[in-house]
C-alpha positions in Angstrom: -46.1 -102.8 87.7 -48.9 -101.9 85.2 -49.2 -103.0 82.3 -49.9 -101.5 79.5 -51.4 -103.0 75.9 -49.0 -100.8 73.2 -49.9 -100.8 69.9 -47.6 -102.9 67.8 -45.0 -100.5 66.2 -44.8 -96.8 65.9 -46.8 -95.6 62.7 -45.7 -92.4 61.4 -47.1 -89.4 62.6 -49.7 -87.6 59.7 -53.4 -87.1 59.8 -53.7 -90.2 57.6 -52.1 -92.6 60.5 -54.0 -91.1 63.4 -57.1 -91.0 61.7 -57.2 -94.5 60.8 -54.9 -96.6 63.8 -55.8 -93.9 66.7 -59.8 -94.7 68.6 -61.1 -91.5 70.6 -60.7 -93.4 73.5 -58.5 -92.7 76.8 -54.8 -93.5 77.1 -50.9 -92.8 77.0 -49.0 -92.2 73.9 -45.6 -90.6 73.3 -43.7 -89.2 70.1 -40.4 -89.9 68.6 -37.9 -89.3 66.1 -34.3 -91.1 65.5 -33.1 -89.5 68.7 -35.1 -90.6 70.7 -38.8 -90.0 72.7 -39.2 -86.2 72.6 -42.6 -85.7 74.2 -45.5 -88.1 76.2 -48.3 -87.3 77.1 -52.2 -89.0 78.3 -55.6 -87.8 77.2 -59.2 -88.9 77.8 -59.6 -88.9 73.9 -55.7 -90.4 72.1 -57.5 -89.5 68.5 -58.4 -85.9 69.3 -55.2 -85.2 71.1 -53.0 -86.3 68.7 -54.5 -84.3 65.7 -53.6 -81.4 68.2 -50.0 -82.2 67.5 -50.1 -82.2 64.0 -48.6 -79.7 62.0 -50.3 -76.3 61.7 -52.4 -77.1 64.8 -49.2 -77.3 67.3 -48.0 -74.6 69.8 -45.1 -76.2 71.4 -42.5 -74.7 69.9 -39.9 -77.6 70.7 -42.6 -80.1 69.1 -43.1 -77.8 66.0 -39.7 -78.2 65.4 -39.3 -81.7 65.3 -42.1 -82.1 63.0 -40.1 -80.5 60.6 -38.4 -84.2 60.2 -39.8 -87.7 60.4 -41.8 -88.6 63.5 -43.1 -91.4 65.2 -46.0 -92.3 67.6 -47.7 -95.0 69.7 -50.1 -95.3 72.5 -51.9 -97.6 74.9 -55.2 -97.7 75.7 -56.1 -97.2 79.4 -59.1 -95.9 80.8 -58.4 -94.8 84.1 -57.5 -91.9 84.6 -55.3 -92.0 87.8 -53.1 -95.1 86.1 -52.3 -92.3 82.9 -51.3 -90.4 85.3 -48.7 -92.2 87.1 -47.9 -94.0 83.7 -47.3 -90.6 82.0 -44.9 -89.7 84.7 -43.0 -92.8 84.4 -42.5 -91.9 81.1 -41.6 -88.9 81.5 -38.8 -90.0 84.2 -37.6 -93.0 82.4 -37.2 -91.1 79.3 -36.2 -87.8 80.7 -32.9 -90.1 82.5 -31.8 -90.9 79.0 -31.9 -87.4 77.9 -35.1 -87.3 76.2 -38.6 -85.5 76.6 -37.3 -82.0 75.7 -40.2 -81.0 74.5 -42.4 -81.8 77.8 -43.0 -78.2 79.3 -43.8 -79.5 82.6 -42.9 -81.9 85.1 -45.7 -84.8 86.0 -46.9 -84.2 89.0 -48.6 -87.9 89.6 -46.0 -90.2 91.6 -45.1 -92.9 88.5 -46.2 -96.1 88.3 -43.6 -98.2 86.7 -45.1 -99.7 83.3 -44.2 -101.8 80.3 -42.2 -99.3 77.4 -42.4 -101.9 75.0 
């Protein structure tokens, strides 16, 4: 198993939050609301990424919706790029099993690498 360092609790998700808790560094994150985790994702720069989510920058249409409500976010840090991978699509399955991760618009295609969620 990998294990991953998350980031203590899930800040809301504005321009405010990101700017100041987020580093433009490599790693994991995902974003939720009270139903659940609707999207992960990995980038080689969380900060950046994560401002492309915002409101007014976003094209997923899914996402755009649900930023219409309150929303959630944490990440990991985690430099290498293949362990994102396989940690990304972990997420992706182990949320995606509980009926979550509607707004991912593709599959993972890295074989996951089972990691800490909490």
């Amino acid at each position: 198993m990998l294990s991953v360092d998350w980031n203590l609790s899930g800040y809301r998700f504005n321009e405010d939050q990101v700017k100041e808790v987020v580093p433009e560094k490599e790693g994991i994150y995902r974003l939720s609301n009270t139903e659940g985790v609707f999207y992960v994702g990995e980038s080689d720069n969380l900060q950046r990424r994560l401002f492309e989510h915002l409101p007014g920058k976003e094209e997923n249409k899914c996402i755009k919706e649900k930023l219409k409500y309150q929303v959630r976010f944490r990440f990991a840090l985690l430099v290498d790029k293949k362990d994102r991978l396989y940690a990304e699509s972990f997420m992706y399955h182990h949320f995606k099993r509980r009926n979550e991760c509607e707004c991912n618009d593709k599959t993972p295609s890295e074989k996951p690498c089972e990691i800490n969620l909490l």
